[in-house]
Backbone as a chain_set.jsonl record, in Angstrom:
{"seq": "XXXXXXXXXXXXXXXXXXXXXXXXXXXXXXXXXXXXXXXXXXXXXXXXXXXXXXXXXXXXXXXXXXXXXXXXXXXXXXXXXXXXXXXXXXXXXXXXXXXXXXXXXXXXXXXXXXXXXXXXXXXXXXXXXXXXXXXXXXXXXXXXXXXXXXXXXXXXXXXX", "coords": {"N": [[147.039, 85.59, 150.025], [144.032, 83.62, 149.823], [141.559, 81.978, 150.967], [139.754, 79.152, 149.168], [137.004, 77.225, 148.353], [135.984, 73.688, 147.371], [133.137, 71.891, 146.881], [132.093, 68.796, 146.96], [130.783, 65.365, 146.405], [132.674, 63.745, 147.55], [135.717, 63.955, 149.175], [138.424, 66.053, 148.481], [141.39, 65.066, 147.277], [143.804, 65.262, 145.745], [143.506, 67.836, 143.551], [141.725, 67.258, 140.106], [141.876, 66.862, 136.363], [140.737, 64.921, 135.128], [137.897, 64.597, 135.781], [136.309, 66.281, 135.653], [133.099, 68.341, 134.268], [131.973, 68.617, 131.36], [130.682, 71.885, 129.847], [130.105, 73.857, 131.23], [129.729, 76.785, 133.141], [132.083, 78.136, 132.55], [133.397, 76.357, 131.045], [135.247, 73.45, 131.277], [136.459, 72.426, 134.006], [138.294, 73.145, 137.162], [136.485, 73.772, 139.736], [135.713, 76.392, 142.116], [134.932, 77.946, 144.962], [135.03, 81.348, 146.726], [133.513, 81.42, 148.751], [131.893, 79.683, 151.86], [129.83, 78.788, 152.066], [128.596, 78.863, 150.155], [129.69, 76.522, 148.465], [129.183, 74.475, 149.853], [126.347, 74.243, 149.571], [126.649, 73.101, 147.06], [128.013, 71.008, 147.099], [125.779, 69.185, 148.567], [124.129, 69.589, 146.411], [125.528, 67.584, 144.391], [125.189, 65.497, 145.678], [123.217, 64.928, 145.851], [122.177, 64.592, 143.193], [123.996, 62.795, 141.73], [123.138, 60.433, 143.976], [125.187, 59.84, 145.472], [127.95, 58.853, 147.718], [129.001, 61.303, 150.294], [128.248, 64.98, 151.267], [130.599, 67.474, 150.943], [133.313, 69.393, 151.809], [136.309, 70.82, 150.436], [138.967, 72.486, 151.209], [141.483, 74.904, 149.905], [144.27, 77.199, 149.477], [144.517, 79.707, 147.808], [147.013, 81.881, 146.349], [146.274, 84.733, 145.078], [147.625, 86.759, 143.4], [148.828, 85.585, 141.533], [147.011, 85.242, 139.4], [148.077, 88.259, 137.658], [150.296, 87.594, 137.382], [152.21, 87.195, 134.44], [152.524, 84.353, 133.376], [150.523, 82.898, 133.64], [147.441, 82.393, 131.631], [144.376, 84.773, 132.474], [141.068, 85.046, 132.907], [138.703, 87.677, 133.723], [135.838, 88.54, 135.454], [134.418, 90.457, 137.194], [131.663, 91.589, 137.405], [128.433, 90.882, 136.299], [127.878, 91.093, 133.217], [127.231, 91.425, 129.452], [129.502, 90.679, 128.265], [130.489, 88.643, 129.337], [127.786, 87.021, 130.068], [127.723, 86.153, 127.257], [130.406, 84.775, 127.287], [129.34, 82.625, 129.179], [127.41, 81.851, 127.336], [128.571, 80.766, 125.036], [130.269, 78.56, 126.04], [128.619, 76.841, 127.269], [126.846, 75.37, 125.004], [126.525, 73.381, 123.372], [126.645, 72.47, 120.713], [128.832, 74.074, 120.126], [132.773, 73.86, 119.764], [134.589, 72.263, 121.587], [137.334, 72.217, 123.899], [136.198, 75.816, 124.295], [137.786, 77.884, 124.767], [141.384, 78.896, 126.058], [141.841, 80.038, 128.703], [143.461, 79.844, 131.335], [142.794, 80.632, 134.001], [139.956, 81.565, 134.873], [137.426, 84.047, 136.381], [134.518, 85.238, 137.69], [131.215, 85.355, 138.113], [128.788, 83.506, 139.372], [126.04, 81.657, 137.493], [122.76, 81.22, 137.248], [120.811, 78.501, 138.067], [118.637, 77.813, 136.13], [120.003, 78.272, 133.91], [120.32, 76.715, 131.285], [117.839, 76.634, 130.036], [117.144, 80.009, 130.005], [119.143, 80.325, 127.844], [118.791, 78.894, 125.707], [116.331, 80.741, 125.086], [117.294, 83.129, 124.2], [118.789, 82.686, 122.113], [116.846, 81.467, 120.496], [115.891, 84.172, 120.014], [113.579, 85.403, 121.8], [114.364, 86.876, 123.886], [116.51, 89.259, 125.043], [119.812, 90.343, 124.533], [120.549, 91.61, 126.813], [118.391, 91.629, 128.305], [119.147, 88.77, 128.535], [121.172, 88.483, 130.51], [120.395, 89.993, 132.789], [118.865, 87.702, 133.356], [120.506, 85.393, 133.921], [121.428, 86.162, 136.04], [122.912, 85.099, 139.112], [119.861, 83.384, 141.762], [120.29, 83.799, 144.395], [121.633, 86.127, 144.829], [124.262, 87.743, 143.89], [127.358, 85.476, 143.682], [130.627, 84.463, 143.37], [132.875, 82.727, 141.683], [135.882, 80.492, 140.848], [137.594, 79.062, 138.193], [139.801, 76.609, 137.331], [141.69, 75.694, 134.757], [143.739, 74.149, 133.799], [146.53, 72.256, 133.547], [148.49, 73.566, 134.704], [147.084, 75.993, 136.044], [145.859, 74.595, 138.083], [148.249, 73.47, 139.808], [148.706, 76.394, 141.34], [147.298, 75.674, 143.622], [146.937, 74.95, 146.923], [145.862, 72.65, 149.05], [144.447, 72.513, 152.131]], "CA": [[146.482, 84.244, 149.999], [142.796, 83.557, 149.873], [141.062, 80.331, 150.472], [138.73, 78.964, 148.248], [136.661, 75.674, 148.634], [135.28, 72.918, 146.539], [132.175, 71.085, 147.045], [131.761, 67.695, 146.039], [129.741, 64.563, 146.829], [133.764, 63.406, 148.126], [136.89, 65.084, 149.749], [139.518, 65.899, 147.181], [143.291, 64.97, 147.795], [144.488, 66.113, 144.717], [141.936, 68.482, 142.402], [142.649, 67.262, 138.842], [140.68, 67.95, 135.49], [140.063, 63.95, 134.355], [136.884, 64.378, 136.485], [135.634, 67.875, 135.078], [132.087, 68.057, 133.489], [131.94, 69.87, 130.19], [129.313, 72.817, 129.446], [129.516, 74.187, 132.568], [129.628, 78.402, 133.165], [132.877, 78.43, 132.032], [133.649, 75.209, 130.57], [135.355, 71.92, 131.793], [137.649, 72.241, 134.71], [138.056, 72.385, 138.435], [135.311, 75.139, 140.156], [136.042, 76.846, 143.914], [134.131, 79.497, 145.615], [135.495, 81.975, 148.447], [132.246, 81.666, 149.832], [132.021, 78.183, 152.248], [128.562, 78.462, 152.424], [128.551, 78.124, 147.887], [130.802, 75.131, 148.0], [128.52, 73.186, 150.725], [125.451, 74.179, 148.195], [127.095, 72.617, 145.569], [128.195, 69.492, 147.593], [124.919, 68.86, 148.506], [123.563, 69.176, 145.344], [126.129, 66.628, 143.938], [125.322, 64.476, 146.647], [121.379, 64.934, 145.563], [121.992, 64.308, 141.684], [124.414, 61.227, 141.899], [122.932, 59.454, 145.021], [126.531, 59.117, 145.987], [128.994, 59.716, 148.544], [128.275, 62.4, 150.962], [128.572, 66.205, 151.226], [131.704, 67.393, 151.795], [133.961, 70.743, 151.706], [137.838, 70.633, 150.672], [139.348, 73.971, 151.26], [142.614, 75.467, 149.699], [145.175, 78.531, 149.155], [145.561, 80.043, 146.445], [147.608, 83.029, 145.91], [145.815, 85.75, 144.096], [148.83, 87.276, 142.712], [149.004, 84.912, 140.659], [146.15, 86.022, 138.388], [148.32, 89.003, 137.004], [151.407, 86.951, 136.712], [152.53, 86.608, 132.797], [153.172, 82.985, 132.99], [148.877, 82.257, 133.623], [146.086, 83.132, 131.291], [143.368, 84.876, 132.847], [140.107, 86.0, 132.306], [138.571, 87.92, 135.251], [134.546, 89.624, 135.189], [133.918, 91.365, 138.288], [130.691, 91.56, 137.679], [127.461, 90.066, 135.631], [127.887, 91.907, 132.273], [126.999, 91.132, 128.138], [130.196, 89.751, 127.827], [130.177, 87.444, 130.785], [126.862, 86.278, 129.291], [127.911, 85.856, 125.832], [131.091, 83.893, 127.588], [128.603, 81.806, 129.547], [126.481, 80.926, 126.357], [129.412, 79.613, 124.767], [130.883, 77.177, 127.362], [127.057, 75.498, 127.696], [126.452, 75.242, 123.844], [126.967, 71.852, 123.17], [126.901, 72.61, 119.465], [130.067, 74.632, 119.904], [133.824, 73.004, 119.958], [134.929, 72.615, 122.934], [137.125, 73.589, 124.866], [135.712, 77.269, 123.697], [138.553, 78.702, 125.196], [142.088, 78.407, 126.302], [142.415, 80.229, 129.74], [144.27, 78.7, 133.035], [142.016, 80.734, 135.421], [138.463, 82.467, 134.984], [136.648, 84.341, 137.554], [133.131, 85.657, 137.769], [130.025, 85.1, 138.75], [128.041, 82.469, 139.25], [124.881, 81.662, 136.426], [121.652, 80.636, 137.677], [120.754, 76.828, 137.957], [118.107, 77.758, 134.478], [120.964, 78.862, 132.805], [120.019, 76.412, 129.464], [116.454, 77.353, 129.075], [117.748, 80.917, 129.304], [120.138, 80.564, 126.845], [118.027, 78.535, 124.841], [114.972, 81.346, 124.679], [118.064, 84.031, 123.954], [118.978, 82.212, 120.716], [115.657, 81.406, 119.591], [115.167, 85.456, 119.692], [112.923, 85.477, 122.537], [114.887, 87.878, 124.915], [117.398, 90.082, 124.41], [121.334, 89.973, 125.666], [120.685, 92.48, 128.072], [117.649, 90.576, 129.232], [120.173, 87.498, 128.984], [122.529, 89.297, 131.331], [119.563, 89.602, 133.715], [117.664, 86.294, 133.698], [121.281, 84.1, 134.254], [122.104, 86.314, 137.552], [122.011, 83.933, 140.415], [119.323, 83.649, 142.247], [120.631, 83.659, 145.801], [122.641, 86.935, 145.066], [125.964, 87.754, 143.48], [128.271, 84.746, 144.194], [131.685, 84.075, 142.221], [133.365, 81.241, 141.07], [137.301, 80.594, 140.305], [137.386, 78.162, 137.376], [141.162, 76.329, 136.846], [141.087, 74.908, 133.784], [144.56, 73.827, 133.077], [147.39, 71.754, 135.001], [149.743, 74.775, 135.408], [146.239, 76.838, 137.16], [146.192, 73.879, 139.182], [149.368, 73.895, 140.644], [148.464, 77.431, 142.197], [146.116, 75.399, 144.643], [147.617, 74.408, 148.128], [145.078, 72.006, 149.694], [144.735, 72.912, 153.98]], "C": [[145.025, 84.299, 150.414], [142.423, 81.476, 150.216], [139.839, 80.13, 149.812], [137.979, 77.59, 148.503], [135.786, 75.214, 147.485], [134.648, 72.001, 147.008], [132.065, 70.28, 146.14], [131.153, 66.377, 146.558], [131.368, 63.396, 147.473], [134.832, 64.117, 148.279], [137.864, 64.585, 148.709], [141.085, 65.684, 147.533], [143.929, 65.883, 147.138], [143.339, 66.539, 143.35], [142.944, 67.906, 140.89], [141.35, 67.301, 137.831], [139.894, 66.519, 134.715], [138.115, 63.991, 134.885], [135.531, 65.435, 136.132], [134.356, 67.393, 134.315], [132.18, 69.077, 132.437], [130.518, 70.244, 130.362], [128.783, 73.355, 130.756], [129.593, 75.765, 132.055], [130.983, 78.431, 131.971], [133.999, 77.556, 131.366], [134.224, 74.304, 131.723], [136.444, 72.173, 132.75], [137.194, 72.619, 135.997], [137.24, 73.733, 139.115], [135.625, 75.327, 141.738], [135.662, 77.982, 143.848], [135.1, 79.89, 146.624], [134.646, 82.099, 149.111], [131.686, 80.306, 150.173], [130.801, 77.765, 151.782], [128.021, 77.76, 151.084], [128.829, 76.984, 148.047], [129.83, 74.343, 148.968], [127.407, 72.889, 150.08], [125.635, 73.073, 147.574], [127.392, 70.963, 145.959], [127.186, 68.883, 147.938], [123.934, 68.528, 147.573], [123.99, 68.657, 144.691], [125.832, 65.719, 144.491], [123.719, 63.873, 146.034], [121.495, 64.034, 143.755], [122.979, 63.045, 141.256], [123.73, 60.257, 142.942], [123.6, 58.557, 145.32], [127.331, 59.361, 146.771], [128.375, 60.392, 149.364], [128.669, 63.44, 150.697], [130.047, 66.496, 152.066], [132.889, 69.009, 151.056], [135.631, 70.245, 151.81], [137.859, 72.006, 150.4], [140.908, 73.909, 150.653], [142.861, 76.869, 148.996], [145.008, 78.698, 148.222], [145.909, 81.433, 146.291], [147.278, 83.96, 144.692], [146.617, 86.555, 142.929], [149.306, 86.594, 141.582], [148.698, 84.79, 139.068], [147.095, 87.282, 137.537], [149.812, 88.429, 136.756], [151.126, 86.637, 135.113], [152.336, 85.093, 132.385], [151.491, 82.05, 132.821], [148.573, 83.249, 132.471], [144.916, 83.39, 131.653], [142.519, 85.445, 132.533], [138.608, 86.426, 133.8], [136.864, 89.083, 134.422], [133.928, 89.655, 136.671], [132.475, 91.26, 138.308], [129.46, 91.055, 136.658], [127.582, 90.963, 134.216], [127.625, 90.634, 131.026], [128.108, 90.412, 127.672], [130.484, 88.068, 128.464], [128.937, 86.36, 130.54], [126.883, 85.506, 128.142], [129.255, 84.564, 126.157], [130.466, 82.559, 128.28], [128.145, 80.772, 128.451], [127.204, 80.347, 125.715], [130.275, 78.011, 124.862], [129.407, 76.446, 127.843], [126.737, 75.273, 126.362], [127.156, 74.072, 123.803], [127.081, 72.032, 121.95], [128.404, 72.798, 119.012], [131.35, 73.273, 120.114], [134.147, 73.227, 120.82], [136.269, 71.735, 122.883], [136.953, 75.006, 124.143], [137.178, 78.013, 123.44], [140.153, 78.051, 125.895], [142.75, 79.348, 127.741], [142.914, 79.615, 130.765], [143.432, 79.089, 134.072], [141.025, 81.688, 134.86], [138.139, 82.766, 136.243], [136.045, 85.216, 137.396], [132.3, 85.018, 138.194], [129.246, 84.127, 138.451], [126.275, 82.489, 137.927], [124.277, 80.788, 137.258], [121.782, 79.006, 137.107], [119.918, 76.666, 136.1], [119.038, 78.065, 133.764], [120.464, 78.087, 131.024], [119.063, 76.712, 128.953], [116.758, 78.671, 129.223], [117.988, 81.369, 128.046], [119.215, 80.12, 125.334], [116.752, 79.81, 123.951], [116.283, 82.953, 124.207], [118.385, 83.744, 122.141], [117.749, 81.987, 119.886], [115.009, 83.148, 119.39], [114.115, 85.992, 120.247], [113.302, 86.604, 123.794], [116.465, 88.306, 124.482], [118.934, 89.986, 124.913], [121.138, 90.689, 126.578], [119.297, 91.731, 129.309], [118.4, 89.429, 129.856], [120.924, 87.544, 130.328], [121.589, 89.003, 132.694], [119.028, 88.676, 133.88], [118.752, 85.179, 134.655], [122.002, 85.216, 136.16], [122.037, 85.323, 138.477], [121.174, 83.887, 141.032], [119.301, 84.353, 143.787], [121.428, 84.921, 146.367], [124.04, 86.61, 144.368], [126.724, 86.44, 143.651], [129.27, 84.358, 142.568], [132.033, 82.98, 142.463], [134.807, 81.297, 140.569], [136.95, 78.881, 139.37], [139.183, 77.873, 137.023], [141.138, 75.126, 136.146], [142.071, 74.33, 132.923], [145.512, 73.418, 134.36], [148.433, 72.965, 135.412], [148.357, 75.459, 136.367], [146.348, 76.02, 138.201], [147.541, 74.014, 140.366], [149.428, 75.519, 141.622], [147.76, 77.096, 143.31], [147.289, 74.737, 145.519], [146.421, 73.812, 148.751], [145.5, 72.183, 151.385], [144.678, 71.896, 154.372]], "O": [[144.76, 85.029, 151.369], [142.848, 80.379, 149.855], [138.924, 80.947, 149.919], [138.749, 76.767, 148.999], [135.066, 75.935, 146.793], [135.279, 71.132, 147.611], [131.96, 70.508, 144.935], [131.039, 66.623, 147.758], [131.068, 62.253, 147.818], [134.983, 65.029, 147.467], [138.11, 63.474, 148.238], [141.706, 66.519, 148.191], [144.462, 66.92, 147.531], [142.677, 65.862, 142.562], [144.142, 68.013, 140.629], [140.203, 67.609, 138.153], [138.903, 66.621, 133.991], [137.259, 63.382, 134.244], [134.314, 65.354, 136.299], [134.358, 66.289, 133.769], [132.441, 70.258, 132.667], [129.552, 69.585, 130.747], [127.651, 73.365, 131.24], [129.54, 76.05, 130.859], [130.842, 78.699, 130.777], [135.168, 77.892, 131.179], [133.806, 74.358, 132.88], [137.55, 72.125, 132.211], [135.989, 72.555, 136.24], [137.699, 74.813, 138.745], [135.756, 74.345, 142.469], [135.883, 78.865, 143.019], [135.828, 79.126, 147.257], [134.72, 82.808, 150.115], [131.105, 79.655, 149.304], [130.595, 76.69, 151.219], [127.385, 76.725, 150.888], [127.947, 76.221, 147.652], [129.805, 73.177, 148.573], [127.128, 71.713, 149.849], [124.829, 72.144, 147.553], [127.078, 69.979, 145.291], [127.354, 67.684, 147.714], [123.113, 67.615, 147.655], [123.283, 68.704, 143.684], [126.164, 64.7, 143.886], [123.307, 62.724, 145.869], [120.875, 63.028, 143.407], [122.563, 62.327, 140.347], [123.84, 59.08, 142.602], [123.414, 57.35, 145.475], [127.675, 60.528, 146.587], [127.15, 60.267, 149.372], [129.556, 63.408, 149.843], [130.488, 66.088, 153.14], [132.985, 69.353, 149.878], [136.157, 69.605, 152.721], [137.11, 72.634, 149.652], [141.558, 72.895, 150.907], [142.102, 77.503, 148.263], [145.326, 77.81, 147.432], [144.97, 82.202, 146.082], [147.853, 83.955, 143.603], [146.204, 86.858, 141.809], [150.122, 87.056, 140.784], [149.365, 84.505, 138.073], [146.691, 87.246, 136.375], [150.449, 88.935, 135.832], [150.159, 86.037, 134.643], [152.044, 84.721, 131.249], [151.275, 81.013, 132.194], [149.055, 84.362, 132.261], [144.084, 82.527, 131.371], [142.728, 86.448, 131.851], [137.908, 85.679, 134.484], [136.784, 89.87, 133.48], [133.059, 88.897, 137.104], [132.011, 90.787, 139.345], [130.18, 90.6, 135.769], [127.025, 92.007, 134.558], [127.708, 89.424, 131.237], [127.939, 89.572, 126.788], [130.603, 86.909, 128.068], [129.035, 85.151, 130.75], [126.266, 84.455, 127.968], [129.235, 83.538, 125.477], [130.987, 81.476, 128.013], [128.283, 79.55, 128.423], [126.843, 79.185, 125.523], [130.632, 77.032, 124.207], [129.311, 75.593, 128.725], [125.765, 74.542, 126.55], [128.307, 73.902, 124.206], [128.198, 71.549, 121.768], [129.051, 72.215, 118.142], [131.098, 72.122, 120.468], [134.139, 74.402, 121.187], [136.412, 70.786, 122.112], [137.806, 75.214, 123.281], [137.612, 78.524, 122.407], [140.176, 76.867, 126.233], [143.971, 79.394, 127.89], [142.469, 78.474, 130.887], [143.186, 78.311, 134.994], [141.494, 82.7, 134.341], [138.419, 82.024, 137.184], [136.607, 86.223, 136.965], [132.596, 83.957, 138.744], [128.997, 83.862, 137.275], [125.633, 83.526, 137.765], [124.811, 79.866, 137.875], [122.455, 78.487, 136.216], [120.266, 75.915, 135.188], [118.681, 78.128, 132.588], [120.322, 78.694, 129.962], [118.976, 77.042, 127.77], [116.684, 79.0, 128.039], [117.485, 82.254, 127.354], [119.044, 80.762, 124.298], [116.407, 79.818, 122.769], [115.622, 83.927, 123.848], [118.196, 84.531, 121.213], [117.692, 82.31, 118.7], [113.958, 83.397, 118.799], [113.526, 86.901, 119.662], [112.422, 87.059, 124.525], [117.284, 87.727, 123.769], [119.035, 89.352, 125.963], [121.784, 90.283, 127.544], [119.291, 91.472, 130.512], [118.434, 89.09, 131.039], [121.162, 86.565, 131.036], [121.836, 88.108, 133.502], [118.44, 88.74, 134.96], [118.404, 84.447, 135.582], [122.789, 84.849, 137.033], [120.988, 84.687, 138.587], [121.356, 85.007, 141.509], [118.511, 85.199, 144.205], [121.821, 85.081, 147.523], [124.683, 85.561, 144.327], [125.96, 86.393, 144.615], [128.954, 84.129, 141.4], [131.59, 82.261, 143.358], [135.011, 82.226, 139.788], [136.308, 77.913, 139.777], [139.834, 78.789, 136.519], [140.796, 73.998, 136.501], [141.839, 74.0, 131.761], [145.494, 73.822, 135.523], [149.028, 73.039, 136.487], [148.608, 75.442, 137.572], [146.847, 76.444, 139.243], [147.596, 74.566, 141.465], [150.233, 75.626, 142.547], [147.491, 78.007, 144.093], [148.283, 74.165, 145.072], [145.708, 74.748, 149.112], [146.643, 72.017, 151.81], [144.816, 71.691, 155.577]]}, "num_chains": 1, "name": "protein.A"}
């Protein structure tokens, strides 16, 4: 068991996906870091870009083991790579159909806040995928992200 937390500009009872923003890293569904310090980030900067609510950290379980269970679909990138990029640029393309993809749980790494002008100067043929790879690292250092993007991933979350 790990805990994970979600920052949001209000404390969550029950995480659910009507609330999700599309065209995010890894498309539309519910986002939790294992790192507190990410999730208070993130609540603050929800708090900044609605001028609503306050900052605020909900923490919960979730059983890792879960990830190699049959019954989820997961899609897991350790670390910043060409595909991870190329999965990024998909799930922010507004052009594309969305949802891109049909996993229950993603996890990798966080994409820089520029992530669209990036992506943008990648497609126009301005930098290369391997540049791509490098430009969307985070700034702040490495940090991951668990993305549950379906009501069965949900149900793996135990709120503390």
């Amino acid at each position: 068991m790990i805990r994970l937390y979600h920052g949001s500009n209000q404390k969550i009872e029950v995480p659910d996906l009507q609330h999700s923003k599309p065209f995010k890293d890894f498309g539309s569904g519910f986002y939790l870091s294992p790192d507190k310090q990410q999730a208070w980030d993130m609540a603050f900067q929800k708090v900044s870009q609605t001028q609503q609510g306050k900052a605020e950290v909900t923490e919960f379980f979730f059983d890792e083991t879960a990830m190699t269970g049959s019954h989820l679909k997961v899609l897991s990138y350790p670390d910043y790579c060409e595909e991870w990029a190329l999965f990024v640029l998909k799930n922010r393309d507004r052009n594309a159909q969305h949802p891109t993809h049909d996993y229950d749980i993603v996890y990798g790494p966080i994409a820089d806040d520029g992530v669209t002008y990036q992506l943008r100067r990648y497609e126009g043929g301005v930098i290369s995928l391997g540049r791509l790879v490098e430009e969307l690292k985070y700034a702040k250092g490495i940090t991951f992200q668990y993305f549950f993007g379906t009501e069965r991933a949900l149900q793996q979350l135990k709120r503390l």
